[in-house]
C-alpha positions as CSV (number, residue, x, y, z in Angstrom):
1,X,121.8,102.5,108.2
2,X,122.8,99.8,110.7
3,X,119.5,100.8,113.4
4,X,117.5,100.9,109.9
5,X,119.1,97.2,109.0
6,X,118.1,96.5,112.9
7,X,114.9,97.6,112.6
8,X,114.5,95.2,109.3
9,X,115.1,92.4,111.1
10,X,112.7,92.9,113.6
11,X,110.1,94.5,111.4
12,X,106.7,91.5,111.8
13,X,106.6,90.8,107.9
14,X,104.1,88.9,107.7
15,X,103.9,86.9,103.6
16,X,101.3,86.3,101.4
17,X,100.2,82.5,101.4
18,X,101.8,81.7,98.2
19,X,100.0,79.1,95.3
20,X,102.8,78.4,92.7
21,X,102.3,77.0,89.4
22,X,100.5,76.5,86.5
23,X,96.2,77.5,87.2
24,X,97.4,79.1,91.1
25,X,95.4,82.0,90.2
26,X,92.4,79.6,90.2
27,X,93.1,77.8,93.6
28,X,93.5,81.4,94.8
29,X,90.1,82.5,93.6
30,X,88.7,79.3,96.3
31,X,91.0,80.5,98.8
32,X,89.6,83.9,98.8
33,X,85.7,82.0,98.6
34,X,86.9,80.1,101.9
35,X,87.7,83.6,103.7
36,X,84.1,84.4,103.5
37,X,84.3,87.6,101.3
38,X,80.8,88.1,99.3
39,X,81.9,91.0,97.1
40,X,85.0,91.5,95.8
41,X,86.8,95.0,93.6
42,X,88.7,93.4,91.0
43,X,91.6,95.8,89.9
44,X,93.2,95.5,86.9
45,X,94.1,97.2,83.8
46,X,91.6,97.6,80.8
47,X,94.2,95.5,78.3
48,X,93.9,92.4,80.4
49,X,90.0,92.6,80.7
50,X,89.4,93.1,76.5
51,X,91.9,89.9,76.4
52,X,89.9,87.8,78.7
53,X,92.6,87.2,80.7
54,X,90.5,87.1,83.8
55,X,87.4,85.7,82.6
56,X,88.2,82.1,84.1
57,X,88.4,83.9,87.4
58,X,85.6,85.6,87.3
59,X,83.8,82.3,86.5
60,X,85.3,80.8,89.4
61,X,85.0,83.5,92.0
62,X,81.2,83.3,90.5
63,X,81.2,79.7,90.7
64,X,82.4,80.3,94.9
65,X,79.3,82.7,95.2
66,X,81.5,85.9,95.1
67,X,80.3,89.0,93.2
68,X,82.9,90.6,91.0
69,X,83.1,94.7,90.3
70,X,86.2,95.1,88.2
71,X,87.9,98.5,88.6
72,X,90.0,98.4,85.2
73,X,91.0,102.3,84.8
74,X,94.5,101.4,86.0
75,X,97.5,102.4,83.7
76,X,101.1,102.3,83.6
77,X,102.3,104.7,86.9
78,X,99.3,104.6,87.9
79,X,97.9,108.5,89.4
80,X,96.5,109.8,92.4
81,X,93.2,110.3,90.4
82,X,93.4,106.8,89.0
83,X,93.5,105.3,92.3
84,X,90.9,107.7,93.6
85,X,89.0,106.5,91.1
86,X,89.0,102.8,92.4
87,X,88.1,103.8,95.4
88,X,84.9,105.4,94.5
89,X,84.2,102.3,92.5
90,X,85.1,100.5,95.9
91,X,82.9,102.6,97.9
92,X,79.9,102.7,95.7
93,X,79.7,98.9,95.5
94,X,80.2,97.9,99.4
95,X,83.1,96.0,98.5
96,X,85.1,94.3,101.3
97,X,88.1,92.8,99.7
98,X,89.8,93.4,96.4
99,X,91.9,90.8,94.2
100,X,94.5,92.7,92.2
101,X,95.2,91.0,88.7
102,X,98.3,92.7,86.7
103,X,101.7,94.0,86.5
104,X,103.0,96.1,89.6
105,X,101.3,98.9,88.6
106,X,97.7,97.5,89.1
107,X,99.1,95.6,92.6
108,X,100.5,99.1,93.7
109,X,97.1,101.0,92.8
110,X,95.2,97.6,94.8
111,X,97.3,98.4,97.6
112,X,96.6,102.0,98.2
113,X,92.8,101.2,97.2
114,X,93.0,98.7,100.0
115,X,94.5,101.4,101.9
116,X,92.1,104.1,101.2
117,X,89.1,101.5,102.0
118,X,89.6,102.3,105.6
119,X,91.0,105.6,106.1
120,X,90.1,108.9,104.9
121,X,93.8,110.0,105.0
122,X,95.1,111.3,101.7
123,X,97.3,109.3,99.4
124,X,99.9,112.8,99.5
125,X,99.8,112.3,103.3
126,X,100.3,108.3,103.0
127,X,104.0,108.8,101.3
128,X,106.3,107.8,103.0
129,X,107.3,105.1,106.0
130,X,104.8,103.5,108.1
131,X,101.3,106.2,107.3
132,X,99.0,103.5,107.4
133,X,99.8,101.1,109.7
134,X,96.8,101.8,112.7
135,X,94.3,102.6,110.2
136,X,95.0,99.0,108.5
137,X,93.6,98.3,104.8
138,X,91.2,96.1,103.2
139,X,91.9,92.2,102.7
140,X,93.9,92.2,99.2
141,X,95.2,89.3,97.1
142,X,97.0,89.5,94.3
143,X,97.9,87.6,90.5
144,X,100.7,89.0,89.3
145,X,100.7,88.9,85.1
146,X,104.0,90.2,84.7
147,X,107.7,88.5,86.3
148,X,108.9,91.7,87.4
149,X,108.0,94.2,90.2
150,X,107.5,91.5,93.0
151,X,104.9,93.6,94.1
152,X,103.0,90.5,95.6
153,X,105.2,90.6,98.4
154,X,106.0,93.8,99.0
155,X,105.3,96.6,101.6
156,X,105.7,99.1,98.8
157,X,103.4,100.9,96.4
158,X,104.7,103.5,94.2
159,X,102.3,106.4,93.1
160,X,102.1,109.1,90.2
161,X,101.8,112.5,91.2
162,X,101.7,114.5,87.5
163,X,101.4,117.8,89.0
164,X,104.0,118.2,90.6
165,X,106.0,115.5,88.7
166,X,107.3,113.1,91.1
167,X,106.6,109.3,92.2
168,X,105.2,109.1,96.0
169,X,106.5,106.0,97.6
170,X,104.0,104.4,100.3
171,X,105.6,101.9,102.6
172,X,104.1,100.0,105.5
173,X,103.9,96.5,106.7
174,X,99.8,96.8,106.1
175,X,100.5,96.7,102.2
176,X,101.6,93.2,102.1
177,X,98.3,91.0,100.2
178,X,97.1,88.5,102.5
179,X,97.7,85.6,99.3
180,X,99.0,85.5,95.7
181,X,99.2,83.3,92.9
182,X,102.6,82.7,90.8
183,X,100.9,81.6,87.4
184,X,103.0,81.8,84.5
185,X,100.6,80.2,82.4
186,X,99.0,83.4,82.3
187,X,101.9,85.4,80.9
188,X,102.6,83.7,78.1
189,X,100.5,85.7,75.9
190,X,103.0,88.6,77.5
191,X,104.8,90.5,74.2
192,X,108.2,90.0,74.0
193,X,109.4,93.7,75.2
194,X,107.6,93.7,78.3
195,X,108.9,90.2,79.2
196,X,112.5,91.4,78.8
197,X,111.8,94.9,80.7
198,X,109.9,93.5,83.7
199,X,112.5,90.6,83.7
200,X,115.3,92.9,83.8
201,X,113.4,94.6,86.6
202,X,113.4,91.3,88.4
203,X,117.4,91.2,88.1
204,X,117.5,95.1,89.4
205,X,115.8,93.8,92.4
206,X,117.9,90.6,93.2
207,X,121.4,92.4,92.3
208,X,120.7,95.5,94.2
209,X,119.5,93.6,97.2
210,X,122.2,91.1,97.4
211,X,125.3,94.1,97.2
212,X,123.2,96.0,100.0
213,X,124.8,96.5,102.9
214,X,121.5,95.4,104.9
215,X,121.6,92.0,103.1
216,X,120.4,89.2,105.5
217,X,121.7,85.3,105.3
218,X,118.2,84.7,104.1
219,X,117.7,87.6,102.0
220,X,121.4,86.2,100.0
221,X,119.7,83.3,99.6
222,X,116.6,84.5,97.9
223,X,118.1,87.1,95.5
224,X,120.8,84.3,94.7
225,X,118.2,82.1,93.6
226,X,116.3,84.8,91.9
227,X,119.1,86.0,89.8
228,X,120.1,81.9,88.9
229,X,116.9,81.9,87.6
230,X,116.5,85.0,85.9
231,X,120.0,84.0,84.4
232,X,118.7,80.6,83.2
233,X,115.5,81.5,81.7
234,X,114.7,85.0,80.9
235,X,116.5,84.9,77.2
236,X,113.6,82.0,76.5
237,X,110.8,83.7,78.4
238,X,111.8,86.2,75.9
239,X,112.1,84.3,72.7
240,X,109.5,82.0,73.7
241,X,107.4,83.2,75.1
242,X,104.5,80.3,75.1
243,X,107.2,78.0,77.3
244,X,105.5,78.0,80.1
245,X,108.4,76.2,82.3
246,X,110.7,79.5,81.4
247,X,107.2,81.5,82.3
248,X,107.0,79.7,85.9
249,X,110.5,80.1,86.5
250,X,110.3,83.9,86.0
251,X,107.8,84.7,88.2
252,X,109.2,82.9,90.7
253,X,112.0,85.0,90.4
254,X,110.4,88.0,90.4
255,X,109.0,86.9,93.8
256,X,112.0,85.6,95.3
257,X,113.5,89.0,94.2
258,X,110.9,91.0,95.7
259,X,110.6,89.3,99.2
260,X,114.6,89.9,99.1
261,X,114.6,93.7,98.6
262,X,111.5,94.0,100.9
263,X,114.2,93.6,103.5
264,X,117.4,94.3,101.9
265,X,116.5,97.1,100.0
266,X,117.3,98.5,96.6
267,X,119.9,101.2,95.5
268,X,121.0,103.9,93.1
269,X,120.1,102.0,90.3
270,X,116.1,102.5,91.6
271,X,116.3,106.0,92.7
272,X,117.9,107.2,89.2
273,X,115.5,104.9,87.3
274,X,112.3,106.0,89.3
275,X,113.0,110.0,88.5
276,X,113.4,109.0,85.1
277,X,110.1,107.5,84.9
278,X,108.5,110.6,86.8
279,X,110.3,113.0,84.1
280,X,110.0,111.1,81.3
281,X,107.9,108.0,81.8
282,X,110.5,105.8,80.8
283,X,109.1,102.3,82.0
284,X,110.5,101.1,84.8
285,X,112.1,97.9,84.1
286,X,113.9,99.5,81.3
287,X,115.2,102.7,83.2
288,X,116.2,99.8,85.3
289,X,118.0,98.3,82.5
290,X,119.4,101.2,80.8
291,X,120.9,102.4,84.5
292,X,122.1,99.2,86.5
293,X,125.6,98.9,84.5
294,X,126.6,102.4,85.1
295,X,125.8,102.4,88.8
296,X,127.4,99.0,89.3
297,X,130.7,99.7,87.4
298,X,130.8,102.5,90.2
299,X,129.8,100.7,92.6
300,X,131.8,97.6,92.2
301,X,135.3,98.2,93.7
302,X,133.2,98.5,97.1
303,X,131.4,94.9,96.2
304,X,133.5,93.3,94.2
305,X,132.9,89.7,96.4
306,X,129.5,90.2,96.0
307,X,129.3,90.6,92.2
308,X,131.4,88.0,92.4
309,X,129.6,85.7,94.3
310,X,126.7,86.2,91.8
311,X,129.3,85.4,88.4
312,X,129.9,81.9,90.3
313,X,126.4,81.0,91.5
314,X,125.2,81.3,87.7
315,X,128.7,80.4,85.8
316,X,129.1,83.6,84.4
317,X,133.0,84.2,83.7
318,X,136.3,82.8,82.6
319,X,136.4,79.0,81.3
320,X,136.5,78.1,84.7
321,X,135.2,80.3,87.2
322,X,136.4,79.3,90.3
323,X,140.1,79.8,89.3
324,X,139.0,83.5,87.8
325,X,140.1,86.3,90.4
326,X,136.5,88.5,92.3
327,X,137.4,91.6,89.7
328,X,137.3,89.6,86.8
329,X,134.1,87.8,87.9
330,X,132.5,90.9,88.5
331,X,133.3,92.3,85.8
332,X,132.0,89.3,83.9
333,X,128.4,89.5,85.7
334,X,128.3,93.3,84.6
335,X,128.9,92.7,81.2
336,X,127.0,90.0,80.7
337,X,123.5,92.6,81.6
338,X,125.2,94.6,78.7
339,X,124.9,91.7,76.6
340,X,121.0,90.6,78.2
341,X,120.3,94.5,77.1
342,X,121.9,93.9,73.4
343,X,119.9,91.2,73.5
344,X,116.8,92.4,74.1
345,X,117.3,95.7,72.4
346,X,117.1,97.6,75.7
347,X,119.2,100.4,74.7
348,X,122.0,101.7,76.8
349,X,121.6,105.3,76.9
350,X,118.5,106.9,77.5
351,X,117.2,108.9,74.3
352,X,114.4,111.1,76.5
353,X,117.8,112.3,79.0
354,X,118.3,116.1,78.6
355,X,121.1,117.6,80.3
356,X,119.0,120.3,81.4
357,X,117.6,118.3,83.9
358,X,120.3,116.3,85.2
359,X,121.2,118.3,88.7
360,X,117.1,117.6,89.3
361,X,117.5,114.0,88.5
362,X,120.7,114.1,91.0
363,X,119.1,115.9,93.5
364,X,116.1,113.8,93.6
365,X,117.6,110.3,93.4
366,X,120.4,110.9,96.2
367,X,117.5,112.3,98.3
368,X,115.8,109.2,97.9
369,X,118.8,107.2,98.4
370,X,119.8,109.0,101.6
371,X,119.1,107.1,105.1
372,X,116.6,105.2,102.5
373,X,119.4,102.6,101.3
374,X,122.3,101.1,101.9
375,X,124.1,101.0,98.8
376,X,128.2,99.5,99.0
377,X,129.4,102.8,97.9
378,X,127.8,106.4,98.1
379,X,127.6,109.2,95.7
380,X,128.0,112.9,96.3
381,X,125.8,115.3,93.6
382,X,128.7,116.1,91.3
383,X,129.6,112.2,91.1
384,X,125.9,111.3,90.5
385,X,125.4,113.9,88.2
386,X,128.7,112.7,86.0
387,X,127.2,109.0,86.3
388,X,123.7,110.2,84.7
389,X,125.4,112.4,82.2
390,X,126.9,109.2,80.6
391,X,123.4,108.1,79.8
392,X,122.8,111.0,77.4
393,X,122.8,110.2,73.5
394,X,124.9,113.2,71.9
């Protein structure tokens, strides 16, 4: 894990051009007139194109002399035949750039669109670290409508394979959209449940990155921030959700959050939570949710600073926090995600769980977690397998 963390640091990440704030998704649309693209794939999903969420950018990219095909077959884990799917629609139309509009699941499908639109390599043989980097992919922006997945800016896509019932992670520096817009004006139409999910995905990200042992001084920094903000607005994002101040702040926490795990990494709480979704499509923000209290309450006696350090940078704690000891702190920041969960109705077992399948689940997520993260405090299968069984509802 320490060559992997060295390797982080010398990785060439190389991030989106970032417009922030209220109409950035239209400001993006000129930007992407002013590269010169004539055609453009528009990917989304088919709820945001019968709510006419992106009609004001189709106007504009019209408006810039751009011609629009919109690709709207994407769903929730998106599929290898989804995605194949785009591509035809990408191919047929002589597209040369695409601008993904959506949650993370219609930024991940963009991405390997993107990636397919110059290679003929299959997405199976894509998986995995570095596949596409010679072969390069297609210009891509990106306009996130959920504060969750920080997909627009990361190297990662995550892909459905229903055969053979697993997700296919695709990870390379090529992935990373050239610009995105952070407009929270455009989620506050966003129902309730998904607002608290995907925000609770956000926090996954920031928490898991910032107790990684390949945390950077400027990766702290950014999940820090992320996590204050999540902290400070994501009960009113959820309860209000036309406020768009609570709206902007969340999606820039969800970006902060992603460009911090890009390089610091995720943990246990992500590779239990992703098998979950591939057995029982469990969204992921609240596998996320349901799992992240378990595997920090075993993971906290080797990062009890760092929990810590998150209880005082959002006053979480006793009366006054800085005369609290680190143990009480952390314990503090864990319980208040139980509360969040309460909160939001994010229930803390998972109902779909059958023990039947928990050595698979083990199996799977410590295989994804091995020389992949670098979690404070390792699990062996009959540990991991204990920690999952505590999620069933008997």
């Amino acid at each position: 894990m320490r060559i992997f963390k060295g390797i982080t640091v010398i990785l060439p990440f190389k991030w989106p051009k970032i417009f922030d704030g209220p109409g950035s998704s239209l400001e993006l649309c000129r930007y992407i007139a002013n590269q010169g693209h004539k055609k453009i794939l528009l990917v989304t999903d088919s709820m945001l194109a019968k709510l006419g969420l992106l009609d004001a950018m189709q106007v504009e990219l019209e408006k810039q002399g751009i011609t629009v095909v919109i690709y709207d077959g994407v769903m929730p884990d998106p599929t290898i035949a989804q995605i194949e799917a785009g591509v035809s629609v990408l191919k047929d139309n002589n597209c040369k750039a695409i601008l993904a509009v959506g949650g993370g699941s219609s930024i991940d499908a963009a991405k390997v669109i993107a990636a397919r639109g110059k290679s003929d390599k299959s997405i199976i043989n894509m998986a995995g670290l570095f596949k596409i980097y010679f072969s390069g992919t297609l210009p891509l922006y990106a306009v996130p409508t959920t504060a969750g997945t920080g997909s627009e800016v990361t190297i990662a896509a995550v892909v459905s394979d229903p055969k053979q019932k697993r997700k296919l992670p695709i990870i390379d520096l090529k992935l990373m959209p050239v610009a995105a817009a952070l407009d929270g004006e455009l989620m506050t139409g966003l129902p309730a449940h998904i607002t608290a999910a995907t925000g609770m995905d956000a926090l996954t990200h920031a928490v898991e990155s910032y107790i990684s042992r390949n945390a950077l001084k400027h990766t702290d920094v950014k999940a820090i921030e992320a996590t204050q903000l999540i902290m400070a607005n994501l009960v009113t994002a959820v309860t209000d959700g036309s406020n768009v101040a609570a709206r902007q702040a969340m999606v820039r926490a969800s970006n902060l959050a992603g460009m911090a795990f890009t390089q610091a990494g995720v943990g246990y709480v992500h590779a239990i939570a992703h098998n979950f979704g591939a057995l029982y499509h469990t969204p992921h923000g609240v596998a996320n949710a349901i799992v992240m209290p378990y595997v920090l309450d075993y993971s906290k006696s080797s990062c009890t600073l760092r929990l810590a350090d998150l209880a005082k940078a959002c006053n979480i704690g006793l009366a006054d926090a800085n005369n609290a000891n680190n143990e009480q702190l952390a314990e503090a920041f864990i319980q208040r995600i139980r509360e969040m969960k309460h909160k939001f109705n994010i229930p803390t077992k998972l109902a779909a769980l059958q023990r039947k399948d928990i050595p698979q689940i083990a199996a799977a997520a410590l295989k994804e977690a091995r020389f992949t993260y670098a979690v404070p405090r390792y699990m062996n299968k009959a540990t991991c397998e204990n920690l999952i069984s505590q999620m069933l509802v008997e």
